[in-house]
OpenMM code with the backbone's topology and positions (N, CA, C; nanometers):
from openmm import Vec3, app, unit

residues = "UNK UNK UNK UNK UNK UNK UNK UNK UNK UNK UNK UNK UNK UNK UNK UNK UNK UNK UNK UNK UNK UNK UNK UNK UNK UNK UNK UNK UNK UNK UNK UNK UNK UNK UNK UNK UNK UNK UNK UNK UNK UNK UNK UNK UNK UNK UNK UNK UNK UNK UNK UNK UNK UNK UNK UNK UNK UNK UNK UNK UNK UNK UNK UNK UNK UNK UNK UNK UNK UNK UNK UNK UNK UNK UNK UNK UNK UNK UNK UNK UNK UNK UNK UNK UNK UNK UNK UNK UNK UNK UNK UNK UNK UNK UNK UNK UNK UNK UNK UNK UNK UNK UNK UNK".split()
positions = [
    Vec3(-0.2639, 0.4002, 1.0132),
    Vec3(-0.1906, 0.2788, 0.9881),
    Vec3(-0.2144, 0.2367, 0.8425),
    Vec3(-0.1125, 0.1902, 0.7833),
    Vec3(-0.1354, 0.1300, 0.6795),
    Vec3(-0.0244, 0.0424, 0.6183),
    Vec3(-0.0453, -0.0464, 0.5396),
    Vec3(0.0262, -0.1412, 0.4908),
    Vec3(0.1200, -0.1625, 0.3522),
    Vec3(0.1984, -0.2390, 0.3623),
    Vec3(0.2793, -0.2065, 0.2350),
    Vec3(0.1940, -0.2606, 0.0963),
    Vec3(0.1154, -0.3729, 0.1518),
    Vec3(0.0030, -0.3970, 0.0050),
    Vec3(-0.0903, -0.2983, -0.0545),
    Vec3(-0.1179, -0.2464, 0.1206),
    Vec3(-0.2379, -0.1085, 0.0771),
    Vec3(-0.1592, -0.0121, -0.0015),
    Vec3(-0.0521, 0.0618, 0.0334),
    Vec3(0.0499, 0.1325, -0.0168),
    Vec3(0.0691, 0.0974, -0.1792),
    Vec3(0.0518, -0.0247, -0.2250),
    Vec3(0.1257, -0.0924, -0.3579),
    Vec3(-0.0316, -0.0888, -0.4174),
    Vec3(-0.0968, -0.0715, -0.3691),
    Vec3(-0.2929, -0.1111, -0.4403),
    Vec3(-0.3135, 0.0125, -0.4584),
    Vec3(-0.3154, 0.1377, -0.3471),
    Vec3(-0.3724, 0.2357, -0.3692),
    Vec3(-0.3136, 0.3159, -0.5181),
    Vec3(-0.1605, 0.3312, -0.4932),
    Vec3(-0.0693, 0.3705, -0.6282),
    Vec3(-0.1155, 0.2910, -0.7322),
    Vec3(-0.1104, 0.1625, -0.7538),
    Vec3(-0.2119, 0.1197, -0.8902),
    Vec3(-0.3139, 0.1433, -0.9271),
    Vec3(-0.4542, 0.1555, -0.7694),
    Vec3(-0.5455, 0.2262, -0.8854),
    Vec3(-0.5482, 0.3895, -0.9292),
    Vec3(-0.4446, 0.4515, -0.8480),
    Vec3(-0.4585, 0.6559, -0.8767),
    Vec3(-0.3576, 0.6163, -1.0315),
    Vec3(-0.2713, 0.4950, -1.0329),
    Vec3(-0.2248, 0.5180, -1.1867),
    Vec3(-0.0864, 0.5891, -1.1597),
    Vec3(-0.0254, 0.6053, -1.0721),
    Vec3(0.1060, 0.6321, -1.0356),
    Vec3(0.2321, 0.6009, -0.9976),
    Vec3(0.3357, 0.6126, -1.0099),
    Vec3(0.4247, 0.5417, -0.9970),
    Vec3(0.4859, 0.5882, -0.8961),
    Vec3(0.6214, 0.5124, -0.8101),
    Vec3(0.6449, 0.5948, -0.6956),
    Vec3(0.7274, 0.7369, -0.7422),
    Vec3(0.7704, 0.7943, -0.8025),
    Vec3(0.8214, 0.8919, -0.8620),
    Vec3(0.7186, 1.0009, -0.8234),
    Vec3(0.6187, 0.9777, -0.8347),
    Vec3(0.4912, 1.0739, -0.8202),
    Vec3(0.4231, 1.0634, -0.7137),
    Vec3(0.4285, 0.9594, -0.6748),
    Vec3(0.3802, 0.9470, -0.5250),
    Vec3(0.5100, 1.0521, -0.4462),
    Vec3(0.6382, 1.0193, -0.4382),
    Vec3(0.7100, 1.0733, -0.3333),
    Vec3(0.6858, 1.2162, -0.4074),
    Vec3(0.6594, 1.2989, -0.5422),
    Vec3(0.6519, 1.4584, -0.5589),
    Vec3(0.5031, 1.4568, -0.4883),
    Vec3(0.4373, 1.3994, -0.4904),
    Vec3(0.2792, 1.4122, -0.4167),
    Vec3(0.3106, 1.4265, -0.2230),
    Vec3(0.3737, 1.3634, -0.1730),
    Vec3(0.3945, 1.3429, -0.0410),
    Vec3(0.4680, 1.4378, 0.0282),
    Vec3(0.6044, 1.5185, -0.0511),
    Vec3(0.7052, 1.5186, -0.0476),
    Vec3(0.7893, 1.4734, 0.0317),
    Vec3(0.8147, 1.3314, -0.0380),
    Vec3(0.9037, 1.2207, 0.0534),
    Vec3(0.9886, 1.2172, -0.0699),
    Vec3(1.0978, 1.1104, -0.0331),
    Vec3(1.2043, 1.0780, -0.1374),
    Vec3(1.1619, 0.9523, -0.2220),
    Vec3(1.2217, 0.8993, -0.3578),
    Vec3(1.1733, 0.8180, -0.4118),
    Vec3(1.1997, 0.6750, -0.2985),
    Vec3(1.3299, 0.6831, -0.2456),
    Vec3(1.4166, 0.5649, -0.1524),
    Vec3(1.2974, 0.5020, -0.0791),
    Vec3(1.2295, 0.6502, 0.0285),
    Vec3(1.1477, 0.6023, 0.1507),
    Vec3(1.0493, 0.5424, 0.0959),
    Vec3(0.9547, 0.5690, -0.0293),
    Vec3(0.8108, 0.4966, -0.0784),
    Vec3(0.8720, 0.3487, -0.1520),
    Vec3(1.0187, 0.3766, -0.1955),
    Vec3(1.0571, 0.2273, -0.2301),
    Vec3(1.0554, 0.1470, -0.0912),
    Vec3(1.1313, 0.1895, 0.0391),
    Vec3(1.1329, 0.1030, 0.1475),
    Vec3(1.0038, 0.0581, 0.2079),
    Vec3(0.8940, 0.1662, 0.2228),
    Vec3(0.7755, 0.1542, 0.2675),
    Vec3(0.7153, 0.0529, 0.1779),
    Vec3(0.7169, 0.0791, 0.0464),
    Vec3(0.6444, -0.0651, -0.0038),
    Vec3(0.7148, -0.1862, 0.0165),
    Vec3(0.8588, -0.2055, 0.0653),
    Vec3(0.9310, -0.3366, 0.0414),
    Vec3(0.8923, -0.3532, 0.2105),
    Vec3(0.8229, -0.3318, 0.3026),
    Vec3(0.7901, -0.3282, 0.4324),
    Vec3(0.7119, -0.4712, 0.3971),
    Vec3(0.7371, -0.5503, 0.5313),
    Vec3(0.6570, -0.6846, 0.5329),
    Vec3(0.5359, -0.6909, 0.5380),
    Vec3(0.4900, -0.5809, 0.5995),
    Vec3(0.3310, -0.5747, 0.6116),
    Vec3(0.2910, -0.4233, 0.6617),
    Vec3(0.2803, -0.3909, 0.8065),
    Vec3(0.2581, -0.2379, 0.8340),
    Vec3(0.4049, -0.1405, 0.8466),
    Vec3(0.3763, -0.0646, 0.7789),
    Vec3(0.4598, 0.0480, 0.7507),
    Vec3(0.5322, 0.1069, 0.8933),
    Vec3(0.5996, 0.0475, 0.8989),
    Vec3(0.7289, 0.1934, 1.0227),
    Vec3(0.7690, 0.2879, 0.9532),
    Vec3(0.7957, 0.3588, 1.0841),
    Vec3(0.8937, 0.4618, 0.9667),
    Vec3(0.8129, 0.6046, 1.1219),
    Vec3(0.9222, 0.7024, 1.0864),
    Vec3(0.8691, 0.8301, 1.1380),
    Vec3(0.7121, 0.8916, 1.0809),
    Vec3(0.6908, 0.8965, 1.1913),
    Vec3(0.5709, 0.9557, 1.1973),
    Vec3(0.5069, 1.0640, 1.0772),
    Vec3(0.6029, 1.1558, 1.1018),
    Vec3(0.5756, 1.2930, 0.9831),
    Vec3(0.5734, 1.2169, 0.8608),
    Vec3(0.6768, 1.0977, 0.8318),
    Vec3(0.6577, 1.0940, 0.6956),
    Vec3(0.5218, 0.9528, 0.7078),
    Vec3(0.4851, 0.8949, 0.7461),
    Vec3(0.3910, 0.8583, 0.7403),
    Vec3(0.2269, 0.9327, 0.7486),
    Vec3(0.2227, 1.0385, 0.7985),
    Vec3(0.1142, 1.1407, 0.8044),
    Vec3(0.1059, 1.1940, 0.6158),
    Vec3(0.2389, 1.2366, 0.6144),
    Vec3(0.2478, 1.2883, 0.4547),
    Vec3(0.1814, 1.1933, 0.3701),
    Vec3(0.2343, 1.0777, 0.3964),
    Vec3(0.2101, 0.9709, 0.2651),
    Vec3(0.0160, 0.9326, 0.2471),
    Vec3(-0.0272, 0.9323, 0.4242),
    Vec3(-0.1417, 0.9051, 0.4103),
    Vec3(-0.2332, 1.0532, 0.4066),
    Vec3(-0.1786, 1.1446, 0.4089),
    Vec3(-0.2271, 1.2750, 0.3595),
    Vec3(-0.1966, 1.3066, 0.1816),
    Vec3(-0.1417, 1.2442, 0.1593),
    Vec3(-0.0988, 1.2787, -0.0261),
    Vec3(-0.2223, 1.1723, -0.0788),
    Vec3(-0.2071, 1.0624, -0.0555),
    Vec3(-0.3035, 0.9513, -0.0746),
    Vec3(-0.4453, 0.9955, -0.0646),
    Vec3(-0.4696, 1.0717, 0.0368),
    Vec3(-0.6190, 1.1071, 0.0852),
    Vec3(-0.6500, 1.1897, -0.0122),
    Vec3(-0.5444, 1.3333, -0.0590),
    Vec3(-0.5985, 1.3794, -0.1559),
    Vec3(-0.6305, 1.3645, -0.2633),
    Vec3(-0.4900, 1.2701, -0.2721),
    Vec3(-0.5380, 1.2046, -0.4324),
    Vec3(-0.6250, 1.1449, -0.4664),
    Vec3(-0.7650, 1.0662, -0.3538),
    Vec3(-0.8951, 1.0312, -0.3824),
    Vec3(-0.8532, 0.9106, -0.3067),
    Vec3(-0.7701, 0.8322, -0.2023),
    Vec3(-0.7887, 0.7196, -0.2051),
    Vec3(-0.8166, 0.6879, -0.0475),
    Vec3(-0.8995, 0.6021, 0.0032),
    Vec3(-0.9655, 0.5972, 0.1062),
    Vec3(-0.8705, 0.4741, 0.2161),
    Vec3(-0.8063, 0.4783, 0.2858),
    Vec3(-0.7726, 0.3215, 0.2852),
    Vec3(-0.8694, 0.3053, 0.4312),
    Vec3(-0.9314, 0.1344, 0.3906),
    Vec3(-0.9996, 0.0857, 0.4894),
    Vec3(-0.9299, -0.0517, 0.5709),
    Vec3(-0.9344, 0.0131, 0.6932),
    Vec3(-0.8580, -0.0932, 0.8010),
    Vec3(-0.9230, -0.2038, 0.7695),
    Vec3(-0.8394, -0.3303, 0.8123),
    Vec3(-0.9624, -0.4820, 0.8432),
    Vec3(-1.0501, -0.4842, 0.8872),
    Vec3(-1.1519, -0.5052, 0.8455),
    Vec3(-1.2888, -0.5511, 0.9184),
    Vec3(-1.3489, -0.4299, 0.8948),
    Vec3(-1.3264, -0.2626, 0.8668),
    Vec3(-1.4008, -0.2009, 0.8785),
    Vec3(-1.4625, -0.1295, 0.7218),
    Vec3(-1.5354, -0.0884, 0.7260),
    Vec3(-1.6122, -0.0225, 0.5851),
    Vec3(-1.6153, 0.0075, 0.5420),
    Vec3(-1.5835, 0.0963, 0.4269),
    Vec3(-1.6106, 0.2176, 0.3719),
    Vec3(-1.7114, 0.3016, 0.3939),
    Vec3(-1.6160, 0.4439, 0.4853),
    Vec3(-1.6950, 0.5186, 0.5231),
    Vec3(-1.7857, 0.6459, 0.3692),
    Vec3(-1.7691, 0.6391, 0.2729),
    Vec3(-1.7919, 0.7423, 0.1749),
    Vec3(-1.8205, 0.5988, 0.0669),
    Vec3(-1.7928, 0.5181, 0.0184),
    Vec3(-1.8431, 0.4191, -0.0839),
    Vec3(-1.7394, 0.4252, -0.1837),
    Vec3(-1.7623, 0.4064, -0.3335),
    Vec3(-1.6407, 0.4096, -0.4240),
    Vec3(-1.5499, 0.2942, -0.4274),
    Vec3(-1.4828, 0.3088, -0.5489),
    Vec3(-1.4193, 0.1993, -0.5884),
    Vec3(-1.2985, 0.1330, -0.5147),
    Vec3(-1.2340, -0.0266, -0.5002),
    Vec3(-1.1870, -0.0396, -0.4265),
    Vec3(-1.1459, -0.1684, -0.4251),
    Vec3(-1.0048, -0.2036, -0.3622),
    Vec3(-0.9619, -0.3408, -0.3263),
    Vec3(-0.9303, -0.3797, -0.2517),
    Vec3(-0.9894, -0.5118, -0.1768),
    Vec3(-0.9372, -0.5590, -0.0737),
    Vec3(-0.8717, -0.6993, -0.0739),
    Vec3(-0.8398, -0.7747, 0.0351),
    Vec3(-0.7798, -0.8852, 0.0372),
    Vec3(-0.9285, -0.9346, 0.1456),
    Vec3(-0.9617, -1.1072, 0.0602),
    Vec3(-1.0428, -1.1911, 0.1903),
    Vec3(-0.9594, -1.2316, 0.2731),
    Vec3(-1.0536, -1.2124, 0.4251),
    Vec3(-0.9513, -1.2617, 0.5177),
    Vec3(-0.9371, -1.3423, 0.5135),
    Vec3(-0.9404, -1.4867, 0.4466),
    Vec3(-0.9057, -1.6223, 0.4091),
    Vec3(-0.7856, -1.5648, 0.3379),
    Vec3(-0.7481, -1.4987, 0.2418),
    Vec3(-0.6293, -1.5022, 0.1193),
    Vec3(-0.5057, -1.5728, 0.2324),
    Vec3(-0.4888, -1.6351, 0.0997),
    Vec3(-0.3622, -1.7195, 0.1506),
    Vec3(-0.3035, -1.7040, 0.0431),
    Vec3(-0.1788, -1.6413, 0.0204),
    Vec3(-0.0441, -1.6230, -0.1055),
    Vec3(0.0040, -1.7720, -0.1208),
    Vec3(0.0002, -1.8631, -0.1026),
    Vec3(0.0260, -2.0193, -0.1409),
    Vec3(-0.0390, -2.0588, -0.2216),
    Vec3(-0.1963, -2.0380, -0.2120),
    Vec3(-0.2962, -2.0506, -0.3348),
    Vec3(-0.2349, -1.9677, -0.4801),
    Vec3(-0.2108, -1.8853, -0.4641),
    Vec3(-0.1836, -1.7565, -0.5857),
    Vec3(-0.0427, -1.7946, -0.6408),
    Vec3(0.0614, -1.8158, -0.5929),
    Vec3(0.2186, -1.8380, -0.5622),
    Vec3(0.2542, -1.9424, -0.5485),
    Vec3(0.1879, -1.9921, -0.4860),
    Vec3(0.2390, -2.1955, -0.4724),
    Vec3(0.4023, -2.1797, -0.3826),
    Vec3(0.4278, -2.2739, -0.3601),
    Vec3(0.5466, -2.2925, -0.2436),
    Vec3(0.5397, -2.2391, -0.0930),
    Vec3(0.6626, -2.2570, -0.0182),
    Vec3(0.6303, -2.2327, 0.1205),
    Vec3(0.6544, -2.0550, 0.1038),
    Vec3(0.7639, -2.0193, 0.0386),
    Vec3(0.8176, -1.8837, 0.0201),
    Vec3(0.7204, -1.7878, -0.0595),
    Vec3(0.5835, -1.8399, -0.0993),
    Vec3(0.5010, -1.7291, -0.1368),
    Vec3(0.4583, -1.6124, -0.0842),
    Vec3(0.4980, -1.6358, 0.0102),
    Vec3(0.4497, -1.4555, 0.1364),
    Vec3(0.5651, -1.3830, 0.1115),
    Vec3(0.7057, -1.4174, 0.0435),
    Vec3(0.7699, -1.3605, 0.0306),
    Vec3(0.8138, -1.2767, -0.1503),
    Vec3(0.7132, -1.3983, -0.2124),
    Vec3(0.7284, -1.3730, -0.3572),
    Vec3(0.6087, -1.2678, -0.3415),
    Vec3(0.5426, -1.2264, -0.2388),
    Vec3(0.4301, -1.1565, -0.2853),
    Vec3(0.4520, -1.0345, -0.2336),
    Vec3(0.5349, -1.0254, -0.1358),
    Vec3(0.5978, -0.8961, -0.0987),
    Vec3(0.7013, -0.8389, -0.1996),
    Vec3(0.7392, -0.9006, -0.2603),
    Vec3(0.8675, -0.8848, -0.3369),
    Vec3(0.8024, -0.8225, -0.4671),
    Vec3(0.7031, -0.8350, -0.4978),
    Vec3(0.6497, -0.8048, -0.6279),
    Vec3(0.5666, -0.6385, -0.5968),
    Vec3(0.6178, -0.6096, -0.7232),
    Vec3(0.5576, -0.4258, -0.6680),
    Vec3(0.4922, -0.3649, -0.8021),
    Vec3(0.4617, -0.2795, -0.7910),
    Vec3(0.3620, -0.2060, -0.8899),
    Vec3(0.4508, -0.1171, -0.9278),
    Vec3(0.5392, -0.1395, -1.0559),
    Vec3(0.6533, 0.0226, -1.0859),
    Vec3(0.5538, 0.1664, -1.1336),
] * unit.nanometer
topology = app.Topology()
chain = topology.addChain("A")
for resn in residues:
    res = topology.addResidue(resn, chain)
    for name in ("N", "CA", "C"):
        topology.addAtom(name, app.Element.getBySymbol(name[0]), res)
């Protein structure tokens, strides 16, 4: 499982853009654009979700579910489970200005 923020964090810190993510996955540029514009957890067919979190894995990046740890250590970002996008964004529509914003 994984999320469209995790998806938009991990590509910022490997330093990639989706262009390289979808030649890394081999997905299309469209699907890693839709997957990041996803509200929160990623749908989508299966195979291409295995790919994406198999391209990711190789490329060094670990993703850790809520609440759980890092199993190997290394560098990393998370969200507190307090974050609230109203603090950061201000207005009622900040969960939406924060989805909307992407890492090219």
């Amino acid at each position: 499982m994984i999320t469209a923020p995790q998806l938009r964090a991990a590509r910022a810190l490997l330093g990639i853009d989706q262009r390289r993510l979808a030649e890394l996955s081999g997905l299309s540029v469209p699907t890693i654009q839709r997957m990041e514009a996803s509200e929160s957890i990623i749908r989508g067919n299966v195979d291409s979700l295995m790919k994406l979190i198999g391209a990711l894995d190789l490329a060094g990046v670990e993703l850790i579910a809520e609440g759980a740890t890092s199993q190997i250590g290394g560098r990393g970002v998370r969200l507190k489970a307090d974050f609230d996008p109203v603090k950061v964004l201000g207005g009622d529509d900040a969960g939406t200005k924060l989805a909307a914003r992407s890492v090219p």
